[in-house]
VOLO-748738 format. One record per residue (C-alpha): residue in three letters; chain; x, y, z. Coordinates in steps of 0.2 Angstrom, whole numbers. Example, Ala and Ser with C-alpha at 12.3 -4.5 7.8 and 13.67 -1.06 7.14 Angstrom:
2
[ala,A,[62,-22,39]];
[ser,A,[68,-5,36]];
//
This chain:
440
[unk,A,[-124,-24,552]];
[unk,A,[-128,-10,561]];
[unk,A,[-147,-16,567]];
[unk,A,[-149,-21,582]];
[unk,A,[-152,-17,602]];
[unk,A,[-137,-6,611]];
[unk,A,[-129,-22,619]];
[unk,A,[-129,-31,603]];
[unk,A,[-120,-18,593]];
[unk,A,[-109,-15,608]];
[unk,A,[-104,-32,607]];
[unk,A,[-104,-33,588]];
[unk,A,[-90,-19,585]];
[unk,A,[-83,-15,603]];
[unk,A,[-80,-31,610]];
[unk,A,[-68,-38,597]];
[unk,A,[-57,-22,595]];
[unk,A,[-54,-22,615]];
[unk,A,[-50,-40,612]];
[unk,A,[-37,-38,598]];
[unk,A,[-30,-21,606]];
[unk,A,[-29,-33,622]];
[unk,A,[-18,-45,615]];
[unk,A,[-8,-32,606]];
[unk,A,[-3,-23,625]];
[unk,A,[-2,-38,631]];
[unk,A,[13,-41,620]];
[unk,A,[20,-26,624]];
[unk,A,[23,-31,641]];
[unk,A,[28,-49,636]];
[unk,A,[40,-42,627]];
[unk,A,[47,-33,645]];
[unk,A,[47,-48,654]];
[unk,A,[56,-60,640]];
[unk,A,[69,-44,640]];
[unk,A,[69,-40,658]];
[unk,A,[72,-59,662]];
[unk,A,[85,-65,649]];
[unk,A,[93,-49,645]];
[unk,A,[93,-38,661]];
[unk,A,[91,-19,667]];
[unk,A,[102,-12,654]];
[unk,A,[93,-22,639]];
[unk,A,[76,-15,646]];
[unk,A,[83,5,648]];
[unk,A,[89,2,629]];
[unk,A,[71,-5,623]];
[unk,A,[62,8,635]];
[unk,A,[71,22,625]];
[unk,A,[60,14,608]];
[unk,A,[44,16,618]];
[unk,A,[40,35,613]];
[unk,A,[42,32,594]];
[unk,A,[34,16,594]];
[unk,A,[18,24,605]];
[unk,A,[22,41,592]];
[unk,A,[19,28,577]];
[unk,A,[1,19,585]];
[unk,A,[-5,35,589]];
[unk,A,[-1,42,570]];
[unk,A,[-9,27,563]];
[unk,A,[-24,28,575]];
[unk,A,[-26,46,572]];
[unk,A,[-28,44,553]];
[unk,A,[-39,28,555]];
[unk,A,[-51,35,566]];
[unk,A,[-53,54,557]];
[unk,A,[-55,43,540]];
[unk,A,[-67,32,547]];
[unk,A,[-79,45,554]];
[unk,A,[-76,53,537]];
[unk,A,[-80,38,525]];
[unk,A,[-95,32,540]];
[unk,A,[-102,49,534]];
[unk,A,[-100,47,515]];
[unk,A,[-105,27,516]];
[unk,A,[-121,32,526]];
[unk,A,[-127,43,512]];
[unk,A,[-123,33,498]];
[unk,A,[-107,41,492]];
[unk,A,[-96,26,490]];
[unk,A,[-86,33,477]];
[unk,A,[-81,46,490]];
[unk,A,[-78,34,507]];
[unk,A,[-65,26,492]];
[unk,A,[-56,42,488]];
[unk,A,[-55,45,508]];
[unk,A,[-47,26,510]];
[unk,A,[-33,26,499]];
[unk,A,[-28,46,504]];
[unk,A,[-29,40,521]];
[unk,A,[-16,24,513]];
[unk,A,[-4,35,502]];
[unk,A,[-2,50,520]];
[unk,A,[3,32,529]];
[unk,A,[14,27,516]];
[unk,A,[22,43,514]];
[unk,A,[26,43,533]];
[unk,A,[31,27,534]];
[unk,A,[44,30,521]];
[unk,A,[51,46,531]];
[unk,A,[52,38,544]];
[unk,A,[62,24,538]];
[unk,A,[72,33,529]];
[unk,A,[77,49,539]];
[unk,A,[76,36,554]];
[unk,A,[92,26,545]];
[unk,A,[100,41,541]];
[unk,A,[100,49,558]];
[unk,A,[99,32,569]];
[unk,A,[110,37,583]];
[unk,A,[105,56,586]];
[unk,A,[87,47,586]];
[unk,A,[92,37,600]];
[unk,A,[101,52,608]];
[unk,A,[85,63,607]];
[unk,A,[75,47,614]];
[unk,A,[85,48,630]];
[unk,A,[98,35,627]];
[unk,A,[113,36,637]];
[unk,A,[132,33,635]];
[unk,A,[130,16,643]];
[unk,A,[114,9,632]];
[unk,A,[118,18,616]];
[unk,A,[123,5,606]];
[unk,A,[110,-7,611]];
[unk,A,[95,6,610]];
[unk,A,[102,8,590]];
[unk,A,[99,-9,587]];
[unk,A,[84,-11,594]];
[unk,A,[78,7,585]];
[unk,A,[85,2,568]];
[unk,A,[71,-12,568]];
[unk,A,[56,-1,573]];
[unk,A,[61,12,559]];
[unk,A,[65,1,545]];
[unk,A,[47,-7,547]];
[unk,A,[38,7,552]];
[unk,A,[27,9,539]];
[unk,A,[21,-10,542]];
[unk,A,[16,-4,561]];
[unk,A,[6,12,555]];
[unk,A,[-2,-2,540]];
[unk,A,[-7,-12,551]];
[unk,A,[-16,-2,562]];
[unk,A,[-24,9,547]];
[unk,A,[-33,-7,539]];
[unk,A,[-38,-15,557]];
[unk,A,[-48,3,557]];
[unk,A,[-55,3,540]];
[unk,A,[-58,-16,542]];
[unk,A,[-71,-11,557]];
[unk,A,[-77,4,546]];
[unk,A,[-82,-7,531]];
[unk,A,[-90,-19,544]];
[unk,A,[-78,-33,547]];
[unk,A,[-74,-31,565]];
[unk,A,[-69,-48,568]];
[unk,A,[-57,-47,555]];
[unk,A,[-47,-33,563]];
[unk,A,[-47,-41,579]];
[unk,A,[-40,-58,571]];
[unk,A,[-26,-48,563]];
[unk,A,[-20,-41,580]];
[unk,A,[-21,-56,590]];
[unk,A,[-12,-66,574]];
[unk,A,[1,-50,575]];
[unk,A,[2,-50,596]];
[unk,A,[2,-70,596]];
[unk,A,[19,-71,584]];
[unk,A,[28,-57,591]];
[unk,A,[26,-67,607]];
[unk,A,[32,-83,599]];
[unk,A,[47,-77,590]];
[unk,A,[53,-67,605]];
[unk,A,[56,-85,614]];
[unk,A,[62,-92,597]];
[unk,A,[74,-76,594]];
[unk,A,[77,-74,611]];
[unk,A,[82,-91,620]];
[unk,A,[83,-104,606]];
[unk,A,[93,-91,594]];
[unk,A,[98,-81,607]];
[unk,A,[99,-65,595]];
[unk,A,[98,-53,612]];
[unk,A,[91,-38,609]];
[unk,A,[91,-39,592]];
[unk,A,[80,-52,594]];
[unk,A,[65,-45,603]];
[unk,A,[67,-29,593]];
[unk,A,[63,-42,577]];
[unk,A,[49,-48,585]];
[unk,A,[42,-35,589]];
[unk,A,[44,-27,571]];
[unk,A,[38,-43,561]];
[unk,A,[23,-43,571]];
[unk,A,[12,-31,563]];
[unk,A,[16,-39,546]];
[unk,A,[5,-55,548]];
[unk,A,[-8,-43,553]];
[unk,A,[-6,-31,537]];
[unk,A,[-6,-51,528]];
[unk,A,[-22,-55,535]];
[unk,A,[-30,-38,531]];
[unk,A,[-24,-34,514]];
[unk,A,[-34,-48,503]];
[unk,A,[-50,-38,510]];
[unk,A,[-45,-22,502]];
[unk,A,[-36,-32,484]];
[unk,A,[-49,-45,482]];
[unk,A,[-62,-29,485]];
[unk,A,[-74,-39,497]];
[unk,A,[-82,-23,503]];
[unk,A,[-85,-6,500]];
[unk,A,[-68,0,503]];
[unk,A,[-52,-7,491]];
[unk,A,[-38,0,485]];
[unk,A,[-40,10,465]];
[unk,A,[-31,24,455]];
[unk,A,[-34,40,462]];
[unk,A,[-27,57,464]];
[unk,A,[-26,63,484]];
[unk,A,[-33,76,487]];
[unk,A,[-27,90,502]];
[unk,A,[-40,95,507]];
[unk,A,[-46,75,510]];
[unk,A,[-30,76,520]];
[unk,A,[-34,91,531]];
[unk,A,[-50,84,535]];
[unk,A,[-43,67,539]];
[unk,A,[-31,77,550]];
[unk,A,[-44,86,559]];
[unk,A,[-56,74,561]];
[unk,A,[-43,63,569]];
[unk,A,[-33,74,581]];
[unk,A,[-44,70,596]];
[unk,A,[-37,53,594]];
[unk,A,[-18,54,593]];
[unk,A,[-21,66,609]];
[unk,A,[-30,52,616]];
[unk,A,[-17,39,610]];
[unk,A,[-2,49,615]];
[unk,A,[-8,53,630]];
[unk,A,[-1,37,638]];
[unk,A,[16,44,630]];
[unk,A,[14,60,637]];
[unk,A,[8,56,657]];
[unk,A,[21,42,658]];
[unk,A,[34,57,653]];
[unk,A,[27,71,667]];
[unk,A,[25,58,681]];
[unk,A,[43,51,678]];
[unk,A,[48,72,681]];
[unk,A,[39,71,696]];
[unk,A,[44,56,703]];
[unk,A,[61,62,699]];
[unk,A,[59,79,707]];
[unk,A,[49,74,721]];
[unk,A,[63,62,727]];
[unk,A,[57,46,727]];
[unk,A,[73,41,714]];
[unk,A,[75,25,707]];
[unk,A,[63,13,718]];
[unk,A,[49,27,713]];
[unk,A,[55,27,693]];
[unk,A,[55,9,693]];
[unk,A,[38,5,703]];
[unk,A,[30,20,689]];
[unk,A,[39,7,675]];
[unk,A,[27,-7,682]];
[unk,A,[13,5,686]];
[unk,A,[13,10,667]];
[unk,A,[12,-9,662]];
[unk,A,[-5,-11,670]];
[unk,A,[-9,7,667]];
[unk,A,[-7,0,648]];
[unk,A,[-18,-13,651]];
[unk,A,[-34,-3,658]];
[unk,A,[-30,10,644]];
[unk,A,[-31,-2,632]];
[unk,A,[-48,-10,638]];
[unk,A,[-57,11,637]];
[unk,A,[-46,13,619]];
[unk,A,[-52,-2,610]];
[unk,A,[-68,-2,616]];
[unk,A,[-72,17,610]];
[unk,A,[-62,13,594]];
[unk,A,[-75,-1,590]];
[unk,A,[-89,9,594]];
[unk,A,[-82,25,582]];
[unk,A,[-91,16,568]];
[unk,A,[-109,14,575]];
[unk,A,[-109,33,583]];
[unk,A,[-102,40,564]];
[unk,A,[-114,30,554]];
[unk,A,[-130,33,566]];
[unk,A,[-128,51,565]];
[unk,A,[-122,48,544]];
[unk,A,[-141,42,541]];
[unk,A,[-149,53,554]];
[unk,A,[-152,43,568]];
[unk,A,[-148,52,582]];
[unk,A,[-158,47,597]];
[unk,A,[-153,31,593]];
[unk,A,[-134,34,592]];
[unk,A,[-135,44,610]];
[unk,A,[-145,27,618]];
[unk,A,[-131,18,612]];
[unk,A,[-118,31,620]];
[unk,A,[-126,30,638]];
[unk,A,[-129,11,637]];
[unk,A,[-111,12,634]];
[unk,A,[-106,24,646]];
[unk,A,[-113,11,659]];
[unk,A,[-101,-3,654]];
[unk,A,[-86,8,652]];
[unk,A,[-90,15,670]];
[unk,A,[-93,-4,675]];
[unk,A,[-78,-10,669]];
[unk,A,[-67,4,677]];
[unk,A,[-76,-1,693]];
[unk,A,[-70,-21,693]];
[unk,A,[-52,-15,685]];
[unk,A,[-50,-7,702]];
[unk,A,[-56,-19,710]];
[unk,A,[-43,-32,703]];
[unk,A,[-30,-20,706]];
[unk,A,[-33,-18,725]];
[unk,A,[-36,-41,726]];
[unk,A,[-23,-47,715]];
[unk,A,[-9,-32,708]];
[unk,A,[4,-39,718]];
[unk,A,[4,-54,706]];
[unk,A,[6,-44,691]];
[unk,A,[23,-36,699]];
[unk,A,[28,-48,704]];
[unk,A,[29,-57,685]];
[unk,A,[43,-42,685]];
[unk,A,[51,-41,699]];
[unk,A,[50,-57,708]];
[unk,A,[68,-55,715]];
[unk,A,[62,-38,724]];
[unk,A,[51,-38,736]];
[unk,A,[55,-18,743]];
[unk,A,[47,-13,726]];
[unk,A,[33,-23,724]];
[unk,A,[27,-17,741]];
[unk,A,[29,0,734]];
[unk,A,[20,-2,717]];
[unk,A,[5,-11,726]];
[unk,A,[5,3,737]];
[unk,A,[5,18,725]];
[unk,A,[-6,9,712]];
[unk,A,[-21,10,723]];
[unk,A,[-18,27,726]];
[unk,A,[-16,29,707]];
[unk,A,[-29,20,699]];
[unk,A,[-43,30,711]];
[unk,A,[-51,37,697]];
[unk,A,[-49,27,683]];
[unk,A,[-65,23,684]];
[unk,A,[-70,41,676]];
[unk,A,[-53,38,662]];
[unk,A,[-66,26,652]];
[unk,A,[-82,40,653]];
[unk,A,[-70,52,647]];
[unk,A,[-62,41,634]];
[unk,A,[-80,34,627]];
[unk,A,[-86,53,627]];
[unk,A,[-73,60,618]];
[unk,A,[-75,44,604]];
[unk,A,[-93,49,602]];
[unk,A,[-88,68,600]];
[unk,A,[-77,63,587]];
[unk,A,[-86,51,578]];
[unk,A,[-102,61,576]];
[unk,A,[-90,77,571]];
[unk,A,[-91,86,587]];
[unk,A,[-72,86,585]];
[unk,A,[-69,103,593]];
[unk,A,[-78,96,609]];
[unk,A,[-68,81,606]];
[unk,A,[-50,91,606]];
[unk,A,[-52,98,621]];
[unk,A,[-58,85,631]];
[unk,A,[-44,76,627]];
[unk,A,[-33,90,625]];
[unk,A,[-39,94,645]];
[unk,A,[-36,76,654]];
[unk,A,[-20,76,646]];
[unk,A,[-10,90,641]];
[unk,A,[-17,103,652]];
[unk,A,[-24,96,670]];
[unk,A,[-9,84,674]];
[unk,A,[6,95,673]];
[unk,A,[-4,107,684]];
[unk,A,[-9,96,695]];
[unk,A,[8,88,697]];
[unk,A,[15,106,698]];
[unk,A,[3,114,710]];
[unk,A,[-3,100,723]];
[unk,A,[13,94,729]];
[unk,A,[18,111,732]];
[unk,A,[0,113,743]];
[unk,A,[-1,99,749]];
[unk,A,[12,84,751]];
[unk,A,[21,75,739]];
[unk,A,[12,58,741]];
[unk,A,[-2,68,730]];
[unk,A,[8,66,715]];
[unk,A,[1,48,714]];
[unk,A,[-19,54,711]];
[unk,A,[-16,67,703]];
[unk,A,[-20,59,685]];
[unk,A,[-34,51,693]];
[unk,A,[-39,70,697]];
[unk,A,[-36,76,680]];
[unk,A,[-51,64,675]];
[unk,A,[-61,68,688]];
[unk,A,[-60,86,683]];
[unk,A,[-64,82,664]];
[unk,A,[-76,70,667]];
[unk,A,[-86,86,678]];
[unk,A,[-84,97,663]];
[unk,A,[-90,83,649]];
[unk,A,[-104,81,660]];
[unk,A,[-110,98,661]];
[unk,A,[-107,101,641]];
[unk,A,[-116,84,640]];
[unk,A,[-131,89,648]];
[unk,A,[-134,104,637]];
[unk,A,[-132,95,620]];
[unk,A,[-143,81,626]];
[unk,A,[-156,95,630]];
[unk,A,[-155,103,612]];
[unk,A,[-155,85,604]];
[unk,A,[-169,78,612]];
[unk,A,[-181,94,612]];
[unk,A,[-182,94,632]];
[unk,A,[-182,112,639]];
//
């Protein structure tokens, strides 16, 4: 399975992940649009306030996916099977144990959730119902997305990908049956989006029960310390995950503070949408690959793992290139599937998207390299990569350059952040390639 040239285990194990990560972002924004269009403005504020738990949720699941992947790559490439087991199910039970809190403290604290989450007066009682649905089926959305990883980690990429389209493809048919034909509102599209994530865990689960690979569930005691390193090994990817959460939040600040008010929040709402897309394209890619990089360097294969990390660094880069170049030919299409009715801010989001997405181009470099770090247990480089394009560069930039400059800068200044990264990854790149190579 992991034979091959660097295209052909790109294609193997990245391709199908971007695919099924594709269709589950791409649902996402469906979801928008059937809301925006049948329900309106206030409907969309009340299912907005969900987005921060729901992103808080993926990137959970992610986190403890990826950090036991690299984990069980590691105890699978030197024959400790028994071990890569143990790891599977105490990655399970730490899922299932969050999932259950937050079902449970979610129901029992729905409305201050809401409250914290940025619901209003006006759309409180409509962002509760639609939170109630994302709580009380939480643990199938963090499932989901743990199996999909261990799936790609016990070599069935393909399977993980069927289970997110099948989970992206039903949420978008049951919001048009729950949403026109039923016409359950809100509700509606907060079931759908919940249910979702259950036919994936359906189509996963007979993997891990029928015991069709090297992972399955079996009795065993979890151990802390399998947790901890779990933890660690998979912090660099809820930072990376989160980070959508977390740049959406500062530029909504700045766009506020810098007084370009509701046509500049709701051109940022749009903006976000297709920033999701190109996110998802870089995520899913360097989520597939995790399982090559960890089981190349697991059997010692080093120069072979870094060949495959600078063929890849050439698609990621080729595909930031066309993603702009879409966005400067045909983005205006893609607003407009929002906001037909408004032409004032399409012009606008057209505008400030090219401004925007500058530098996305280096968002995928950064993104694959901090993958690789992780996946070969370089977490700490990996941690503050991703702590550095995300945490650390934008608010400074968002706080210092406007004040410099003017406030039109506001709109590069993410694209800046990964330019910066991307120049401090390829200096600490250059001297680890020297040591691992032998060049002086």
């Amino acid at each position: 399975m992991y034979e091959g040239k660097p295209r052909t285990l790109f294609f193997r194990f990245a391709v199908p992940q971007m695919i099924g990560l594709l269709f589950n972002s791409v649902y996402t924004i469906v979801d928008g649009v059937f809301i925006g269009h049948r329900l309106g403005r206030e409907a969309m504020a009340a299912a907005a306030v969900a987005v921060p738990l729901i992103e808080i949720l993926i990137s959970v699941a992610i986190a403890a996916g990826s950090g036991a992947g690299v984990l069980i790559a590691a105890r699978l490439g030197s024959g400790d099977r028994d071990g890569a087991r143990r790891l599977f199910n105490t990655a399970a039970w730490m899922l299932a144990l969050a999932g259950g809190l937050v079902c449970l403290l979610g129901n029992l604290f729905l409305e201050p959730l809401a409250r914290l989450l940025g619901a209003g007066p006006e759309v409180l009682e409509l962002a509760c119902g639609y939170l109630w649905f994302i709580v009380t089926f939480a643990p199938f959305q963090l499932f989901s997305f743990l199996l999909g990883g261990m799936a790609r980690n016990d070599s069935r990429p393909k399977l993980a990908m069927t289970a997110l389209i099948a989970g992206a493809v039903s949420n978008i048919l049951l919001d048009y049956l729950f949403m026109y034909p039923m016409n359950m509102g809100i509700r509606g599209a907060a079931l759908a989006t919940a249910l979702g994530p259950i036919f994936s865990v359906v189509i996963l689960l007979p993997h891990f029960l029928a015991r069709r690979g090297e992972l399955y569930f079996a009795p065993c005691r979890p151990r802390l310390s399998d947790a901890g390193g779990i933890l660690a090994c998979g912090t660099p990817s809820f930072v990376m995950e989160f980070s959508i959460g977390i740049v959406t939040f500062l530029y909504n600040i700045a766009v506020t503070r810098w007084g370009y008010g509701e046509l500049g929040l709701a051109a940022y709402l749009v903006i976000g949408y297709l920033m999701l897309i190109i996110m998802t394209l870089f995520l899913g890619m360097a989520e597939g690959l995790q399982p090559v990089f960890s089981r190349l360097s697991a059997v010692g294969e080093e120069n072979r793992a870094l060949t495959m990390r600078r063929f890849s660094a050439k698609v990621f880069l080729g595909v930031g290139v066309v993603c702009y170049g879409l966005i400067l030919l045909v983005s205006r299409w893609f607003f407009l599937l929002f906001v037909p009715a408004d032409p004032e801010l399409v012009d606008f989001a057209v505008e400030k998207s090219v401004l925007y997405f500058c530098g996305f181009f280096l968002t995928g470099f950064n993104i694959l390299v901090i993958a690789y770090w992780q996946a070969v247990q370089r977490t700490g480089r990996a941690l503050v990569a991703a702590v550095l394009r995300s945490v650390v560069l934008p608010p400074l930039l968002l706080l210092v350059l406007p004040t410099l400059l003017e406030r039109e800068i506001i709109w590069v200044c993410q694209s800046a952040a990964d330019a910066l990264t991307a120049c401090c990854i390829m200096f600490a790149l250059a001297h680890m390639d020297k040591r691992q190579t032998g060049r002086p």
